[in-house]
N, C-alpha and C positions, 0 to 999 in steps of 0.2 A: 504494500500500500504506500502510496505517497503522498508529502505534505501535502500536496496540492488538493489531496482527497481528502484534506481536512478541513476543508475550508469553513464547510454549511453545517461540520460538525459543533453541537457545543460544547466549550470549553470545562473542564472539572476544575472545581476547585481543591489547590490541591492541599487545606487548611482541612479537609475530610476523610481523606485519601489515606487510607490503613494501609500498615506496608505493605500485603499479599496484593491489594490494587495498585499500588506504586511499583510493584517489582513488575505488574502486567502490563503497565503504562511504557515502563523503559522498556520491557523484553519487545514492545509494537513499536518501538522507535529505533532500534536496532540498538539499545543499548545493555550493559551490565546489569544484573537482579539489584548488587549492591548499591548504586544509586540510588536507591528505595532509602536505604539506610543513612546515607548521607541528608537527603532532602528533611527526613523527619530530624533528622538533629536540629540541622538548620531551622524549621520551624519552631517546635515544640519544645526543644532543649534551649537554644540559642533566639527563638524569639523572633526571629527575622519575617519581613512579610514582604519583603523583596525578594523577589528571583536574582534579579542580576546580583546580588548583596551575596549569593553562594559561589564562594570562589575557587571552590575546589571541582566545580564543573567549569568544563572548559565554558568560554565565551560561546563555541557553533553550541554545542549543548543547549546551555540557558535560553540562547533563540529559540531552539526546536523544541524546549521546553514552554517558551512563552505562546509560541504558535500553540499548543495542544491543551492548555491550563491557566490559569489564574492563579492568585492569592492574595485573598478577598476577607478584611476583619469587618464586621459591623462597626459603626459609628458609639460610641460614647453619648448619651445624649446627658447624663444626670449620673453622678460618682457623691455620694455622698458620705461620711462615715458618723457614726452613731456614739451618745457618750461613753457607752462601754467596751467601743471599739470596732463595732460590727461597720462593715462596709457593705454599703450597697452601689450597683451599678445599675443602669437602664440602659439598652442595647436597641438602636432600631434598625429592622430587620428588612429585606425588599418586599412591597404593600403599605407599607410604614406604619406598621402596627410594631412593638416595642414591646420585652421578654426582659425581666428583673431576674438577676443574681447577687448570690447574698453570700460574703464571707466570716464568718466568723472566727474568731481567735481564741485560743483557750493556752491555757498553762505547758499546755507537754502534744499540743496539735492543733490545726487550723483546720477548719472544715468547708470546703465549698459548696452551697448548693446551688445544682442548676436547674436551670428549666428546660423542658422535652417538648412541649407546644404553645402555640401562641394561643395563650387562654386554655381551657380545657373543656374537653367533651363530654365528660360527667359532670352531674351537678348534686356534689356533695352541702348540704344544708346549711355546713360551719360552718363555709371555706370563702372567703370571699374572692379569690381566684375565680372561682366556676362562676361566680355575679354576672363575670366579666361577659361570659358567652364563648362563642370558640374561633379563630380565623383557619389554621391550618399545623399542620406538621413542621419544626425546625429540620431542617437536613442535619447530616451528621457536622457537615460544616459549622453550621449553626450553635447545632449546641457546643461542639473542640472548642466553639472561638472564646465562649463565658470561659472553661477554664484558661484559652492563650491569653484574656485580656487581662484576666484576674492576676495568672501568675505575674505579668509584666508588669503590672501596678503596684505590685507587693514590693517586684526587686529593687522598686524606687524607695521602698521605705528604708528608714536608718533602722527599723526592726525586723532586717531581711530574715534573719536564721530565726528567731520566735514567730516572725509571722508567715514561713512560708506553706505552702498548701500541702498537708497532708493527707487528708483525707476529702471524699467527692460524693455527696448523697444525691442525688435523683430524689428532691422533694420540692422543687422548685415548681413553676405553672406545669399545667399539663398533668396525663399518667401516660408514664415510659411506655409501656409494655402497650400501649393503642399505636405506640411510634415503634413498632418494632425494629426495625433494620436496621434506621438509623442510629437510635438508641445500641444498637449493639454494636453498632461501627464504634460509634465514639467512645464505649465503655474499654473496647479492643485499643485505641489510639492511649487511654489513658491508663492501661497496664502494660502498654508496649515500652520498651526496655530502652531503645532511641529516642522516645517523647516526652511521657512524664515517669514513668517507671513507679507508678501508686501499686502499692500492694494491692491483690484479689480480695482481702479481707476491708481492706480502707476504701473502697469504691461499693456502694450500695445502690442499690435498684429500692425505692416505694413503688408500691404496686396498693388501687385497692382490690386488686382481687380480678384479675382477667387470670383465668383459669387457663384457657388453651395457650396465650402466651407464655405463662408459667411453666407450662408442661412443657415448650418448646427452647427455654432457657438454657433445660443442660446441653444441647448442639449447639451452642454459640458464644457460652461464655461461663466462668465460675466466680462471679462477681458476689456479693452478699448480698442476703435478699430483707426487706423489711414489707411487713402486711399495716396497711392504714386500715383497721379493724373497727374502733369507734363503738362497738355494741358488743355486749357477749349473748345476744339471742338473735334468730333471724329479723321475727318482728319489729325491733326497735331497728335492727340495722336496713332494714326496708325503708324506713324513713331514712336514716340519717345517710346511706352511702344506698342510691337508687340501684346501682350493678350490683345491688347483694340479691335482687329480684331477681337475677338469671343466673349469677354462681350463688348460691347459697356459702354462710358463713362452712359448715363440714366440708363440700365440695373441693372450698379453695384452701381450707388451712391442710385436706391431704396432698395436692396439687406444690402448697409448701414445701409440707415436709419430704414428700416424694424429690423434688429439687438439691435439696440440702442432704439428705441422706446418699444420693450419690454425686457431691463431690469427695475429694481425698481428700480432704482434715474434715475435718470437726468442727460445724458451725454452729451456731443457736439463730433462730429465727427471729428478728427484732417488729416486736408488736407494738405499735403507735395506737394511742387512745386518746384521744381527748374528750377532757374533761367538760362536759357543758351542764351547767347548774342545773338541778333537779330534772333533768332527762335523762343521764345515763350516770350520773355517781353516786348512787347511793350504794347501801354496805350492800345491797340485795344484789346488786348488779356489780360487785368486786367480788362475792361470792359466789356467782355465776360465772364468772371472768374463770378462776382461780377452778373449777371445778371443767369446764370449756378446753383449757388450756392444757391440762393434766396430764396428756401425752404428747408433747408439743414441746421440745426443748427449744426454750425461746425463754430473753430479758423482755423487758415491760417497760416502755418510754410512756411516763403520763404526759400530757400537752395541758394544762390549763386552756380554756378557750378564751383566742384573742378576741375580742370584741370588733363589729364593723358596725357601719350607719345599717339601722332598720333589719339586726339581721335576726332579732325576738330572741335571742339567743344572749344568756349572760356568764360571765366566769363566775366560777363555784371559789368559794373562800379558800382563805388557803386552807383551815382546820378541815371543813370537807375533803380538801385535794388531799389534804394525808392522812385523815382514817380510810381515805379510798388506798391509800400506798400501804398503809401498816394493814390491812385486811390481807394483800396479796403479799407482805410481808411474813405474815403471821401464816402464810398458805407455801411457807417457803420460796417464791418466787423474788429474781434478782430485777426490783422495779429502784427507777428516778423516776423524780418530778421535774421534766425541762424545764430550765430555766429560761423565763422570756428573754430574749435578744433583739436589741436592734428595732426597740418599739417605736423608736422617738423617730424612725425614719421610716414608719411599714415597709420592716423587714424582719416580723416576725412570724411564725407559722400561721398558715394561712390569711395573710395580708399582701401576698403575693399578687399586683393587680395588673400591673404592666400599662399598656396603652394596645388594644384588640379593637382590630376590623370584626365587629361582631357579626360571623355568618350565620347563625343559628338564632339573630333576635332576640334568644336569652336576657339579656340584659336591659333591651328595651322592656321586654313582661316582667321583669321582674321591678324595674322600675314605676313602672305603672300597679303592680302590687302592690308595693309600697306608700304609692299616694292615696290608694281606697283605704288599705287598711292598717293599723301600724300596732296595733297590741299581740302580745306573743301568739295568741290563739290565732288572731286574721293571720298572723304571716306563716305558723304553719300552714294552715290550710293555701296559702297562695303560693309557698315551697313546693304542695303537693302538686298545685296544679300547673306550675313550671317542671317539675317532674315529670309529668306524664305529657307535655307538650310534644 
């Protein structure tokens, strides 16, 4: 094949491009598998988002590389960082709808979280993310570039070696697992050994519960997995997580455990719950939790719920949030209470909003919900009927 056949082709960018695609990139250009190897340093290790800036390709190379490829970072629209330290960024993406990443810093690790879609396709009750409505899928490009932009921001700080990024959660807008492919391109870029070189165990996948995804996890990746759970019965989780109406809560926590029990080591499954005032924390429902769980080797993240405009939904005290811990304490399981982050700038769990080309209308019904009704009762009931929209 020749350049010249490439003309009407479009270019990949290659800020997505996993090595196994990069070594097939070079082998159709008559080159080296190894240049694969080189190109990801040059990005993802070294930061670069210039071609001609790799110098270790010859000059004809780089052309024949620029004819065939790009490398292409989202804009910066909004970097903000938070009194505790949390940084937020806002990323605008082509459509000009706009995906928030959030990094957090802690004593002995940094944790990134990213986002998988632009807004999201389930509409969880809590979350004000889903308010938002949904535009489409990040490519793998899309998501690599939250961790490229983040780590290159860090290595500006004078707190490079405490604050560099260790660890990568999938709890950002979106759910991963609806973005399949790309999501596991970019999980592969970030335990590749030339990119970032994040341990399998510090890169986690949230899921709430796409089941045939799940099952489909171990051919593609042995990344760590967390379930956003939110109820320990089906009924209450029919409300609060809508996709528990087609995987039931049994269906997906085997679907889990089925995933984790055949990687090599030894995982536990990390169950997210959040806490929303007398709907799902009372001792009734940590003893259902704690008796649910029982076969399930799996820690317990409690989430307090973050509060949004008109969402009828309130945070539970803190003394509820921990007789809800010391119940599943006292049931032996190894539970925290997250700590909020990064409030003062919404960026903490589920304030994830971004800026969405809202395809789905969601956000218009749900706004206009809002205006008829505004007491906790009316806004379940217009939760429900956004639900079933």
């Amino acid at each position: 094949m020749t350049e010249s056949e490439h003309v009407d082709t479009p270019k990949s960018n290659l800020l997505g491009m996993t090595r196994s695609q990069l070594e097939t990139l070079f082998l159709d250009m008559g080159e080296k598998k190894f240049r694969a190897a080189q190109v990801l340093k040059w990005i993802h290790a070294r930061g670069v988002n210039d071609i001609d800036a790799m110098t270790d390709l010859s000059k004809v190379l780089r052309e024949k590389l620029k004819g065939r490829a790009t490398l292409d970072v989202p804009e910066v629209t909004y970097d903000a960082t938070a009194k505790d330290g949390t940084r937020k960024w806002l990323m605008l993406m082509p459509g000009g709808s706009a995906v928030e990443t959030v990094f957090i810093p802690e004593a002995n690790r940094g944790t990134l979280c990213v986002s998988s879609q632009i807004g999201c396709a389930l509409d969880c009750s809590f979350c004000s993310t889903g308010k938002q409505g949904f535009n489409r899928d990040l490519s793998a490009a899309e998501i690599i570039s939250q961790l490229w932009v983040a780590a290159k921001a860090l290595e500006g700080t004078s707190e490079r070696r405490e604050r560099r990024i260790t660890n990568v959660v999938f709890m950002g807008m979106g759910e991963p697992l609806l973005n399949f492919d790309h999501v596991m391109a970019a999980i592969d870029l970030m335990m590749e050994d030339n990119a970032y070189g994040i341990s399998k165990r510090r890169v986690t996948l949230s899921t709430s519960g796409v089941v045939p995804a799940i099952r489909a996890m171990g051919d593609h990746t042995d990344c760590s997995l967390a379930l956003s759970l939110h109820a320990p019965n089906d009924a209450l989780r029919d409300e609060i997580v809508p996709l528990n109406k087609k995987y039931g809560i049994a269906e997906t926590l085997q679907a889990c455990n089925d995933y984790l029990s055949n990687l090599a080591d030894k995982r536990q499954l990390t169950i997210e719950y959040t806490l929303i005032n007398e709907v799902n924390d009372e001792l009734t429902h940590a003893r259902e939790l704690a008796e649910l769980l029982r076969n399930t080797p799996c820690k317990i993240n409690l989430i307090p719920f973050n509060p949004f405009p008109n969402s009828g939904y309130e945070r539970p005290s803190n003394n509820r949030s921990h007789r809800f811990r010391d119940e599943l304490l006292a049931a032996g399981y190894n539970v925290t209470i997250r700590k909020t982050r990064g409030e003062d700038i919404d960026a903490a769990c589920g304030q994830l909003v971004g800026r969405v080309e809202d395809r789905t209308r969601r956000s218009e019904r749900y706004i206009k919900a809002v205006q008829i009704g505004s007491t906790a009762a009316e806004m379940a009931s217009a939760r429900g009927r956004i639900g079933r929209a």
